[in-house]
N, CA, C and O atoms as CSV, one atom per row, in Angstrom:
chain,resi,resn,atom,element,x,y,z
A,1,UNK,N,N,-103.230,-97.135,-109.407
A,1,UNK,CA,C,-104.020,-96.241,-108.592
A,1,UNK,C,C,-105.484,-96.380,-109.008
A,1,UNK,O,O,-105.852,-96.312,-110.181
A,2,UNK,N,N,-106.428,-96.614,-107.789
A,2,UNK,CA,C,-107.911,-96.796,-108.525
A,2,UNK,C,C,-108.264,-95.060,-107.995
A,2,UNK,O,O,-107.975,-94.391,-107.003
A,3,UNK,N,N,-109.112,-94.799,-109.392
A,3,UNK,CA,C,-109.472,-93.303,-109.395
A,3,UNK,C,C,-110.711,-93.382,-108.670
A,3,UNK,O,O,-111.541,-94.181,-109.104
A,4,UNK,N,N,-111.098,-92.460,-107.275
A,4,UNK,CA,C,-112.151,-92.172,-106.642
A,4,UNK,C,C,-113.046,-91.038,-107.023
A,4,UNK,O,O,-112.489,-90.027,-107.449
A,5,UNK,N,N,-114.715,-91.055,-106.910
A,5,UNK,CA,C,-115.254,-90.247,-107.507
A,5,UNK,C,C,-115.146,-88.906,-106.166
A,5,UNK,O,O,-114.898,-89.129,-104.980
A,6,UNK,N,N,-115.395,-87.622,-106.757
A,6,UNK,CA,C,-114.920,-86.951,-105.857
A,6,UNK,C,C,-116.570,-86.368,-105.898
A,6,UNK,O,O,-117.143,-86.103,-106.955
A,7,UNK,N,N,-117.191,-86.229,-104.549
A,7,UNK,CA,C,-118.297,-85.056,-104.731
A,7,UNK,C,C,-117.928,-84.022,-105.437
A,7,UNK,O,O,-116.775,-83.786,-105.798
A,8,UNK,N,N,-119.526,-82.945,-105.803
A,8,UNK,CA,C,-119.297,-81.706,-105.987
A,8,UNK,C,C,-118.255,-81.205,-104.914
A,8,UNK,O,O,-117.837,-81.722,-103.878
A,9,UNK,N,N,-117.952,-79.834,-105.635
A,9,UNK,CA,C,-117.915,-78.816,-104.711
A,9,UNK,C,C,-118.017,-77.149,-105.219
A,9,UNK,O,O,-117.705,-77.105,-106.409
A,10,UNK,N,N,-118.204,-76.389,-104.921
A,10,UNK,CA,C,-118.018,-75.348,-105.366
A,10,UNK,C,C,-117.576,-74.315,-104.321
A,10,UNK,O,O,-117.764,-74.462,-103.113
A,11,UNK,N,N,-116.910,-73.152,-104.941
A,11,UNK,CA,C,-116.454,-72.021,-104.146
A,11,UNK,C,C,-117.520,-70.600,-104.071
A,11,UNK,O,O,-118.054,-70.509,-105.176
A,12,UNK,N,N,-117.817,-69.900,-103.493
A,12,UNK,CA,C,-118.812,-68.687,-103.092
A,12,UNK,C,C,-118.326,-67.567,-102.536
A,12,UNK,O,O,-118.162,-67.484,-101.318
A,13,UNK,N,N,-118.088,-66.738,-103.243
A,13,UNK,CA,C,-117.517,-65.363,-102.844
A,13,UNK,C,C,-118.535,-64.348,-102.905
A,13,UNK,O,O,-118.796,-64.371,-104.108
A,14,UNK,N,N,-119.342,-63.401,-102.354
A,14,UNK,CA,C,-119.550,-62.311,-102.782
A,14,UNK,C,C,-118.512,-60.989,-103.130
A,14,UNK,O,O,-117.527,-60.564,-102.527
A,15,UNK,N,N,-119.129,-60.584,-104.265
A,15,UNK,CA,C,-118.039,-59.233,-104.736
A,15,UNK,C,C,-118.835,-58.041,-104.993
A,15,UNK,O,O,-120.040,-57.829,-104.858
A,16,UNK,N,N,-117.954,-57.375,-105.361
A,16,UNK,CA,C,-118.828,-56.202,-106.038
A,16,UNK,C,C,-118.269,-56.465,-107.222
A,16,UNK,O,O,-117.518,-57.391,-107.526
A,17,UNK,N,N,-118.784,-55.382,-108.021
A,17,UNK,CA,C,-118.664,-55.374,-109.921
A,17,UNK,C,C,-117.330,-54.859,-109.822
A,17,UNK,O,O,-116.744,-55.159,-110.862
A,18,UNK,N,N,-116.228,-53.915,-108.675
A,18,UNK,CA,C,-115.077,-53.822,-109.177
A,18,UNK,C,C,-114.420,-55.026,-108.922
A,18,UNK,O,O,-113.522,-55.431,-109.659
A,19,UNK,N,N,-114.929,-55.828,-107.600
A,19,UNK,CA,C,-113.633,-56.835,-107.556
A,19,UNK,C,C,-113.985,-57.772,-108.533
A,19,UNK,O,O,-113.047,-58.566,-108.608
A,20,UNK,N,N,-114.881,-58.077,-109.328
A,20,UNK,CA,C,-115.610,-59.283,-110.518
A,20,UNK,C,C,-114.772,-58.804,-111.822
A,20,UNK,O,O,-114.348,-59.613,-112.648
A,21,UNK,N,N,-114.593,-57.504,-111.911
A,21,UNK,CA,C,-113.530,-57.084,-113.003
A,21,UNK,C,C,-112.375,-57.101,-113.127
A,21,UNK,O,O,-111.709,-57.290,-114.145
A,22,UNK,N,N,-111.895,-56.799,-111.544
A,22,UNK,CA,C,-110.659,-57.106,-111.415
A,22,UNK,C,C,-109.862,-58.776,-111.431
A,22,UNK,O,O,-108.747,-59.232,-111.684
A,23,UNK,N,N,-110.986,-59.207,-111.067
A,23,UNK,CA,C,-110.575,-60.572,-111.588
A,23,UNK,C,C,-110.486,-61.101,-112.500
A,23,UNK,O,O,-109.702,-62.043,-112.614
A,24,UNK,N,N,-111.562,-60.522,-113.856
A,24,UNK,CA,C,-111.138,-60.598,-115.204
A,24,UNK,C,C,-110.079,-60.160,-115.542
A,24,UNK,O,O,-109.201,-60.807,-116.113
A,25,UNK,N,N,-110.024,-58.857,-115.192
A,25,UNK,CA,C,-108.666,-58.611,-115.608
A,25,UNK,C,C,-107.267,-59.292,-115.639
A,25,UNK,O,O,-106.386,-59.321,-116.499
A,26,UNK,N,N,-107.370,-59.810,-114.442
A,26,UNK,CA,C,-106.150,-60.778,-113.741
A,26,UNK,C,C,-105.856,-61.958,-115.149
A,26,UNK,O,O,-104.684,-62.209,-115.430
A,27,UNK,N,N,-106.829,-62.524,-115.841
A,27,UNK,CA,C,-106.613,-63.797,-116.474
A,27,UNK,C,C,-105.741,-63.328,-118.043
A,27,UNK,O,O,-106.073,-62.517,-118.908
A,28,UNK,N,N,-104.734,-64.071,-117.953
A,28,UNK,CA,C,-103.677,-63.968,-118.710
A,28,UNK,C,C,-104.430,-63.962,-120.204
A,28,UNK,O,O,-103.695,-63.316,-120.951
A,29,UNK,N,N,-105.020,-64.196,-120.566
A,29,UNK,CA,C,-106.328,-63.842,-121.873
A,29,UNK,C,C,-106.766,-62.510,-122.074
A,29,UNK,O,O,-107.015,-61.827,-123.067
A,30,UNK,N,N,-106.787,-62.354,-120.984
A,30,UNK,CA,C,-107.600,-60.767,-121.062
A,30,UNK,C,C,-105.810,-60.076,-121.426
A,30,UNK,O,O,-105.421,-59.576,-122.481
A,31,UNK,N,N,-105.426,-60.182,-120.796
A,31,UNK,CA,C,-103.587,-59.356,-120.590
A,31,UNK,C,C,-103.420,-59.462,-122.155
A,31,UNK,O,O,-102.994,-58.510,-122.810
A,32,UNK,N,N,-103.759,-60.602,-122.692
A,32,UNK,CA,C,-102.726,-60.611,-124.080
A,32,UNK,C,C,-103.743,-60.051,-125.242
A,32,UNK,O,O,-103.395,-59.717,-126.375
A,33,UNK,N,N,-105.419,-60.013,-124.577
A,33,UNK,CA,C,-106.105,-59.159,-125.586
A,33,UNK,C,C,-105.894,-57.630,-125.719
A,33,UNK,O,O,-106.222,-56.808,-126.576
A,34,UNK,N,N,-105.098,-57.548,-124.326
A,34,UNK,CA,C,-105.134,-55.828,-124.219
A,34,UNK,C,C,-103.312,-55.743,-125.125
A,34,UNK,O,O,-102.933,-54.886,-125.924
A,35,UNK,N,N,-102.764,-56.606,-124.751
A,35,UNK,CA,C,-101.656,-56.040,-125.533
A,35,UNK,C,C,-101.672,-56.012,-127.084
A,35,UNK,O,O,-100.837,-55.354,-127.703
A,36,UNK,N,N,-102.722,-56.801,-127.753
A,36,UNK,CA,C,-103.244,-56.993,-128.963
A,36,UNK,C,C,-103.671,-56.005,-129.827
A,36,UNK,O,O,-103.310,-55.619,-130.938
A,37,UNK,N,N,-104.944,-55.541,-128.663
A,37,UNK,CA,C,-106.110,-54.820,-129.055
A,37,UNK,C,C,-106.141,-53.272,-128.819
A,37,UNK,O,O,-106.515,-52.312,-129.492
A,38,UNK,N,N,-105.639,-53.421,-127.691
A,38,UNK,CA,C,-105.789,-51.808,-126.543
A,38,UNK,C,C,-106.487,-52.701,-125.507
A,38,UNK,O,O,-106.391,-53.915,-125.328
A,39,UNK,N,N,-107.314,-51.643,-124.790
A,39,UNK,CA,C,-107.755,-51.605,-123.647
A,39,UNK,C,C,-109.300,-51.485,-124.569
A,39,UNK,O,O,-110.127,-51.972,-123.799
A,40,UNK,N,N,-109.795,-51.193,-125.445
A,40,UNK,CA,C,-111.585,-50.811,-125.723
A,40,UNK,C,C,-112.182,-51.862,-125.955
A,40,UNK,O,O,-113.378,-51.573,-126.003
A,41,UNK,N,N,-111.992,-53.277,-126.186
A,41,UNK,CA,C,-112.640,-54.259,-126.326
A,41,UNK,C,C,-113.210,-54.582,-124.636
A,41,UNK,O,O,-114.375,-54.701,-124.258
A,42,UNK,N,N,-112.194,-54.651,-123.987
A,42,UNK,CA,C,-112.189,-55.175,-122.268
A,42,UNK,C,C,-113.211,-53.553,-121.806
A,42,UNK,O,O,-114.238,-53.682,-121.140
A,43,UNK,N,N,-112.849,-52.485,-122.158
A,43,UNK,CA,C,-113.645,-51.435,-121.771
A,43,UNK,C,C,-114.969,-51.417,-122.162
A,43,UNK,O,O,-115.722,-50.672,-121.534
A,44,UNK,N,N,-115.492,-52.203,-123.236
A,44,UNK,CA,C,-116.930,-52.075,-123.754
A,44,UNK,C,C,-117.484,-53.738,-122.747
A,44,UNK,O,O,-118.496,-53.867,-122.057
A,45,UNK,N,N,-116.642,-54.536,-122.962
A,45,UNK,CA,C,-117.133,-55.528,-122.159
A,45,UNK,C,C,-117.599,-55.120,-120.617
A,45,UNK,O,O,-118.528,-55.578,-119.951
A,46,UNK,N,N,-116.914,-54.400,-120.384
A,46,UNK,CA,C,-117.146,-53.766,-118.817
A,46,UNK,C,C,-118.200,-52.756,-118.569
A,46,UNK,O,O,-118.818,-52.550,-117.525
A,47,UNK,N,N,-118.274,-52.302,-119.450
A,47,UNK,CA,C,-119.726,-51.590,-119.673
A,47,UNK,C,C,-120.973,-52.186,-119.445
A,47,UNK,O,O,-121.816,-51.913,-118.590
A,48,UNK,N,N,-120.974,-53.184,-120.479
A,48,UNK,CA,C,-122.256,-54.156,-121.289
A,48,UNK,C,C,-122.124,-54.974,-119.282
A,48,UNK,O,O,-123.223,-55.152,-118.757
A,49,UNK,N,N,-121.060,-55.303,-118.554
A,49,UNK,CA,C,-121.272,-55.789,-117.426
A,49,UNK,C,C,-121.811,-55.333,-116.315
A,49,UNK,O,O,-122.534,-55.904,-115.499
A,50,UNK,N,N,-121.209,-53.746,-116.365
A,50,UNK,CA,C,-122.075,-53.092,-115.265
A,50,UNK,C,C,-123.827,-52.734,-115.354
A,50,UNK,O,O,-124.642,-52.552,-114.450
A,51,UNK,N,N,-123.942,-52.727,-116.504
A,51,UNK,CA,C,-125.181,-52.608,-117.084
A,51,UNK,C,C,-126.124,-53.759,-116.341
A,51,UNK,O,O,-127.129,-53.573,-115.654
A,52,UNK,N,N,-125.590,-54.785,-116.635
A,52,UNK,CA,C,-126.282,-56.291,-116.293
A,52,UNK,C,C,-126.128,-56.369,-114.870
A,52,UNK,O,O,-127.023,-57.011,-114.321
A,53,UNK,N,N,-125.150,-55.843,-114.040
A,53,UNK,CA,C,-124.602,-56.167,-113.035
A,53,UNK,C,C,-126.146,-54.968,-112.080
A,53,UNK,O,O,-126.415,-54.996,-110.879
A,54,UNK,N,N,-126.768,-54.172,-113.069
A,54,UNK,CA,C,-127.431,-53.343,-112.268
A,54,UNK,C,C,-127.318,-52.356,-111.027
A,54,UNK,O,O,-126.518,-51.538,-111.482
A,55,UNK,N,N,-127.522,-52.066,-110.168
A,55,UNK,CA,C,-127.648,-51.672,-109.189
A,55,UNK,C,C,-126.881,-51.878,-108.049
A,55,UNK,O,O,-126.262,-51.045,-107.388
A,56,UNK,N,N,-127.016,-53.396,-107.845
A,56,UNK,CA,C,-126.827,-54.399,-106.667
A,56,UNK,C,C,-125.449,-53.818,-106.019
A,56,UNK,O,O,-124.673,-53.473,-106.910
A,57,UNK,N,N,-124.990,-53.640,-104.836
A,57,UNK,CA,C,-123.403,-53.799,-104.664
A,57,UNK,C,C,-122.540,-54.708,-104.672
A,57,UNK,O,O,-121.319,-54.683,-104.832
A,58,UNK,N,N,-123.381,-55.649,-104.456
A,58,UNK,CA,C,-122.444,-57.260,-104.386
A,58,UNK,C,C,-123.500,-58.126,-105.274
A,58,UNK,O,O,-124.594,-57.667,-105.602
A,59,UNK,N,N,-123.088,-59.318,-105.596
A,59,UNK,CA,C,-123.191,-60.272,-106.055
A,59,UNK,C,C,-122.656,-61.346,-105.590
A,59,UNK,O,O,-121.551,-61.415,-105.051
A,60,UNK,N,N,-123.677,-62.531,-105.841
A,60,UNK,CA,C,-122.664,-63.800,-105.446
A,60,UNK,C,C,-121.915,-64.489,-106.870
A,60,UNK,O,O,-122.328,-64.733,-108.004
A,61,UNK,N,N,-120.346,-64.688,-106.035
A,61,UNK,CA,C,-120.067,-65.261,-107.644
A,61,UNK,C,C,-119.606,-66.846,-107.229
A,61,UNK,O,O,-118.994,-67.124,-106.197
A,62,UNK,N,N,-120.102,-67.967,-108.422
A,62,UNK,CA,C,-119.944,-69.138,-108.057
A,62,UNK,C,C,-118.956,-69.728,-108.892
A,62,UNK,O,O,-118.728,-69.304,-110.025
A,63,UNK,N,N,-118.148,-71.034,-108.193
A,63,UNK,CA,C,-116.857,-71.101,-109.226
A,63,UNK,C,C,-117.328,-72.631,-108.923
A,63,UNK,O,O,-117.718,-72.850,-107.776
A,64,UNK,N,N,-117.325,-73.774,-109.912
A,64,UNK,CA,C,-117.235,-75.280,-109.783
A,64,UNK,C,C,-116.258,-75.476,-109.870
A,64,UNK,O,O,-115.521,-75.089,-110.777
A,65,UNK,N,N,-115.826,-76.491,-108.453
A,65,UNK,CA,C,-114.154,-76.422,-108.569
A,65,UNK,C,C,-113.877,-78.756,-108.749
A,65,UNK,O,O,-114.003,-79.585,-107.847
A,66,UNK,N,N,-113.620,-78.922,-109.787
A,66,UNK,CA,C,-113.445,-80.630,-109.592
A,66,UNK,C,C,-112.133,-81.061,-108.890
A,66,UNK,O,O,-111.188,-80.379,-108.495
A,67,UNK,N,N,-112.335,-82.271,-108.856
A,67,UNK,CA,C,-111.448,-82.706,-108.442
A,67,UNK,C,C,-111.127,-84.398,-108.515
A,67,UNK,O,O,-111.978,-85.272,-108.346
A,68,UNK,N,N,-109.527,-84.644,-108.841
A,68,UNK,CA,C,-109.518,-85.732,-109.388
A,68,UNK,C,C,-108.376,-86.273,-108.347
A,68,UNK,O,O,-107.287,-85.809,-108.009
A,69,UNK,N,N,-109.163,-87.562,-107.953
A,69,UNK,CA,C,-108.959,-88.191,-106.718
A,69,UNK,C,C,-108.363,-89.291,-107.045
A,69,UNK,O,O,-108.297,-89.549,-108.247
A,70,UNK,N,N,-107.883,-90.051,-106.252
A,70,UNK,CA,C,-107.350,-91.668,-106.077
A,70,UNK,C,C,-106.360,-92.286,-105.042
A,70,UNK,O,O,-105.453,-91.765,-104.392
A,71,UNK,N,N,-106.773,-93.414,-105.092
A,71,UNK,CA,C,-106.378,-94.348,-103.815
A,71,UNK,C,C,-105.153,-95.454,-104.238
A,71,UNK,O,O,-105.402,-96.464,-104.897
A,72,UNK,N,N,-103.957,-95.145,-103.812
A,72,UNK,CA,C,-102.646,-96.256,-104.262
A,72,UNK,C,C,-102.922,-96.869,-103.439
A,72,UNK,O,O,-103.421,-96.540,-102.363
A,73,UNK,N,N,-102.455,-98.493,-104.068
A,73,UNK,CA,C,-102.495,-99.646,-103.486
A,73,UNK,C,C,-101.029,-100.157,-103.646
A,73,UNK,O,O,-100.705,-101.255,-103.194
């Protein structure tokens, strides 16, 4: 198989700061820090985020997505 280069690409969602958390939340990392830790590590992180997150209602959030291509002969 010869490997083809693949352009960029990226994905673009706007969210707000709950759905940007809730998606942290979702990642199996976060799940096994809370069963670890508690819930106050992920709760101070969420803080220190809304803080940064300011005002705004939405945000754009950007994801680089690759991709690994190829052509059988």
């Amino acid at each position: 198989m010869d490997e083809l280069v693949a352009p960029p690409f990226e994905m673009h969602e706007d969210w707000t700061l709950a759905q940007y958390r809730g998606f942290l939340r979702s990642w199996s990392g976060t799940q096994r820090l809370i069963a670890a830790r508690g819930e106050e590590p992920i709760l101070a992180f969420e803080r220190e985020l809304a803080s940064a997150w300011g005002g705004t209602p939405r945000r754009q959030v950007t994801w680089p997505l690759f991709l690994r291509v190829g052509e059988i002969r």
